[in-house]
VMD Tcl script that draws the C-alpha trace (Angstrom):
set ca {
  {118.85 64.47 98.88}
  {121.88 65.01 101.14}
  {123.39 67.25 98.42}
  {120.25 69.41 98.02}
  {120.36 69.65 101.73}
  {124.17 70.97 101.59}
  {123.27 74.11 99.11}
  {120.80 75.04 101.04}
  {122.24 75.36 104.15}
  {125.09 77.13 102.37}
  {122.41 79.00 100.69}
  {121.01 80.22 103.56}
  {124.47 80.53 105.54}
  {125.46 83.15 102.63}
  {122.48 85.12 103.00}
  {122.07 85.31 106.59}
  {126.22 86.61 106.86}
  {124.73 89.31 104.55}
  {122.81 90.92 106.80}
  {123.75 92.22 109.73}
  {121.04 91.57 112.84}
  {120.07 95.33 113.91}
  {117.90 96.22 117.04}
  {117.44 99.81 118.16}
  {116.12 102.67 116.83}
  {115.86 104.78 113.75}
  {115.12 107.98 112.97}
  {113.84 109.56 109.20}
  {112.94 113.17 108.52}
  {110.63 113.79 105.73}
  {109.97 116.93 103.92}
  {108.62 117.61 100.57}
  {111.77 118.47 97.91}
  {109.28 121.19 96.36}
  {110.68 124.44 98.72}
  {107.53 126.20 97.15}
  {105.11 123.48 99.85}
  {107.71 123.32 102.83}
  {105.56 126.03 104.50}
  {102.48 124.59 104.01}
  {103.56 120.87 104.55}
  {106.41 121.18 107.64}
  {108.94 118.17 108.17}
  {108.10 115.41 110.03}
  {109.80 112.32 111.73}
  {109.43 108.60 111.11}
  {110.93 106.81 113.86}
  {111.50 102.86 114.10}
  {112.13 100.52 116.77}
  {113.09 97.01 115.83}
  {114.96 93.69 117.91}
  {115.65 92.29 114.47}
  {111.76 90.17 113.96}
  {109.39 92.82 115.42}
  {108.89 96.50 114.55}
  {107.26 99.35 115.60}
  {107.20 102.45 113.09}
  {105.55 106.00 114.27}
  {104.75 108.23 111.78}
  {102.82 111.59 112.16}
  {99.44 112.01 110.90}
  {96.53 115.08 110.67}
  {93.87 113.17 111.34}
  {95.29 110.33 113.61}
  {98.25 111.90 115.60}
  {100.82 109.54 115.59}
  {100.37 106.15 113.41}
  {101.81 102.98 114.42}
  {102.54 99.85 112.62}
  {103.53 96.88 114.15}
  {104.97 94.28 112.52}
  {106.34 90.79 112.29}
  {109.01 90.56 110.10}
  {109.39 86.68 109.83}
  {105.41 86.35 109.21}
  {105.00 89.28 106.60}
  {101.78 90.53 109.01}
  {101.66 93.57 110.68}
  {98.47 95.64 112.69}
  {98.34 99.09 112.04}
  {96.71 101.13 115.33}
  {94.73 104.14 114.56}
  {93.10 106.10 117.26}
  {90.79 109.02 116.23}
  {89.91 109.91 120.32}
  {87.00 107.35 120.20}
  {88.30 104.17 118.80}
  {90.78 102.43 118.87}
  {91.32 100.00 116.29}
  {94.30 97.41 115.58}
  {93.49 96.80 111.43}
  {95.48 93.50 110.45}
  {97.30 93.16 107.20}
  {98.63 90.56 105.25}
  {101.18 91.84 103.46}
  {101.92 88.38 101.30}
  {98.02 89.14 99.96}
  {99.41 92.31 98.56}
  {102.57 90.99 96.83}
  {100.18 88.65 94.72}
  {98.40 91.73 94.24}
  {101.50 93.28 93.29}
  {103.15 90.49 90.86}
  {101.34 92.48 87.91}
  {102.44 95.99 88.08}
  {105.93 97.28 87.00}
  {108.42 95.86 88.92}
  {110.73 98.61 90.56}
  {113.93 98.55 89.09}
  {117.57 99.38 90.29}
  {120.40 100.68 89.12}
  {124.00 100.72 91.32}
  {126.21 103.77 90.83}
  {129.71 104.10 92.16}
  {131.12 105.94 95.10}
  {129.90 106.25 98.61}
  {128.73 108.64 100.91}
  {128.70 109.21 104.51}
  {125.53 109.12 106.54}
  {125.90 108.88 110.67}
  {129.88 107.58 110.30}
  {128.06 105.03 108.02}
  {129.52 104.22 104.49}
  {126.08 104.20 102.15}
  {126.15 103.05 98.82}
  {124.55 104.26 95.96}
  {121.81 103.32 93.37}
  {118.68 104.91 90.97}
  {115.23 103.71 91.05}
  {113.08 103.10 88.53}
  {109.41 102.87 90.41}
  {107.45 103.40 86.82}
  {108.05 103.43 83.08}
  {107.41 106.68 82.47}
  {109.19 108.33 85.93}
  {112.45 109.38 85.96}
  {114.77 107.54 87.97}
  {114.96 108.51 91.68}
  {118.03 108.99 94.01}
  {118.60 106.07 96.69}
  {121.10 105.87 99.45}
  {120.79 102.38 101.22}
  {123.11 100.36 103.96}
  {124.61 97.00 102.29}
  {124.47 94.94 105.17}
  {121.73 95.91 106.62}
  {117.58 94.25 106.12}
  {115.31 96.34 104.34}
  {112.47 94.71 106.40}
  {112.61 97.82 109.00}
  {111.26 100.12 107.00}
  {107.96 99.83 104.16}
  {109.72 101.29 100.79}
  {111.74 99.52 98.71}
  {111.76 95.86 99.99}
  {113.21 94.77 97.16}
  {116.09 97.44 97.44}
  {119.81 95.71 97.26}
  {119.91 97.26 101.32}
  {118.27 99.47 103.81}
  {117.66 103.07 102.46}
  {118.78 105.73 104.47}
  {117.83 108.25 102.15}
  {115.52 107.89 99.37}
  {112.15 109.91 97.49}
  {108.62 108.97 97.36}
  {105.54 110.25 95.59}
  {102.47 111.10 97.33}
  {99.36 112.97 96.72}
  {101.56 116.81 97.59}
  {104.49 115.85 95.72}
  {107.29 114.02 96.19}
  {108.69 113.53 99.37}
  {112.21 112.63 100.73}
  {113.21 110.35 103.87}
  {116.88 110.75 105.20}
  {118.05 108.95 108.19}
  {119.32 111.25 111.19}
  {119.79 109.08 113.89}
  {120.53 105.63 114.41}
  {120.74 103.61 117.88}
  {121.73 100.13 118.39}
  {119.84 99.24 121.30}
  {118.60 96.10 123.04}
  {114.36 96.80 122.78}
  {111.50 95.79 125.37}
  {109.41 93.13 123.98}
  {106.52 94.95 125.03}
  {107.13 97.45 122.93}
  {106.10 95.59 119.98}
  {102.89 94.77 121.44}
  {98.86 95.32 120.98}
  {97.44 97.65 123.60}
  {94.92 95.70 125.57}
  {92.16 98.64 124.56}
  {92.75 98.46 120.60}
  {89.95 96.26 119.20}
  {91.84 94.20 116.41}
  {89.61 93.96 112.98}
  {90.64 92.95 109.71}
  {90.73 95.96 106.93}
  {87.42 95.05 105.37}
  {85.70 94.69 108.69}
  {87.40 98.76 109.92}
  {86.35 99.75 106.42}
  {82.33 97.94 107.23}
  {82.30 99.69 110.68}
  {83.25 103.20 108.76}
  {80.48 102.98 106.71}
  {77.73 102.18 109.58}
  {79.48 105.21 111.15}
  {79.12 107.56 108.50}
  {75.72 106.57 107.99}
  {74.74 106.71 111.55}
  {76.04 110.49 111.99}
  {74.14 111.07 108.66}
  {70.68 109.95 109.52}
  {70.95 111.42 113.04}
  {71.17 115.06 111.24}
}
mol new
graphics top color blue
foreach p $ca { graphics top sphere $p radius 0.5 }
foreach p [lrange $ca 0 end-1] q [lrange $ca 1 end] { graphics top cylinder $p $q radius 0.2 }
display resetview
């Protein structure tokens, strides 16, 4: 028993010199790699605010202005706030639900390469990922040292990326880091405005349905 205890704690010693804690601020730009859609699809900025457990991502939406997720790093939970200028919801999510859901599709693979480059006086390191069978690998830049718990892509990625690709419905998109803060963060930051009515994701899916169908039989 006292041995099992040992390895542990040097277990968890080794990981935790790793990492290093980070709280501040981050700053992404995204913009579609296809030139041909930059005019129709402009950049925009994801920025993060973290004290190491909680963060606060703000990303720009069409329909919902700016999105923000805030989450618990420690307790894999987060509430996502949406506000479209009547209500305000706070949608939980579980996010150890979703890597059950998760354990059957192709697990993303990575691939180190050498050399380094520079990002923000920052030495990044270099890998490909393989998000599918059939895809072909994709570029990632990503911080050693760093958690990739800040951000939502690549969890599983060997650090944080800094710069890195991801498909959507448009095309694929790229995130690169421009600006990086460390910064002691307000608590209150991270939390729930008092107005934001907090529902699980089935329930704000229920209440979008009895809305639809409200505006449809009033017509």
């Amino acid at each position: 028993m006292k041995l099992t205890l040992i390895i542990t704690l040097l277990t968890l010693s080794s990981f935790a010199q790793n990492n290093i804690p980070f709280s501040g601020k981050l700053v992404y730009e995204i913009e579609m790699v296809d030139t041909s859609l930059q005019a129709f699809y402009p950049k925009k900025y994801m920025t993060v605010y973290t004290n190491d457990t909680l963060v606060r991502i703000e990303n720009e939406t069409k329909q919902f202005g700016t999105q923000i997720v805030i989450k618990h790093t420690f307790l894999n939970k987060s509430y996502l706030l949406l506000n479209d200028g009547v209500n305000k919801f706070a949608i939980q999510t579980d996010f150890n639900k979703e890597k059950t859901e998760d354990s059957l599709k192709f697990k993303t693979a990575y691939k180190k390469k050498w050399g380094k480059t520079n990002i923000l006086q920052l030495k990044a390191k270099r890998a490909n990922v393989q998000i599918s069978k059939d895809a072909p690998p994709l570029k990632l830049l990503y911080l050693k040292n760093y958690s990739t718990k800040y951000i939502d892509a690549y969890a599983d990625a060997p650090g944080l990326p800094v710069s890195y690709f991801l498909e959507s419905n448009e095309g694929l998109v790229k995130y690169q880091l421009i600006f990086i803060e460390n910064k002691k963060m307000d608590r209150d930051l991270f939390g729930i405005p008092s107005d934001f009515k907090k529902v699980s994701f089935d329930q704000f899916i229920e209440l979008m349905y009895k809305n639809q169908n409200n505006e449809t039989l009033s017509k």
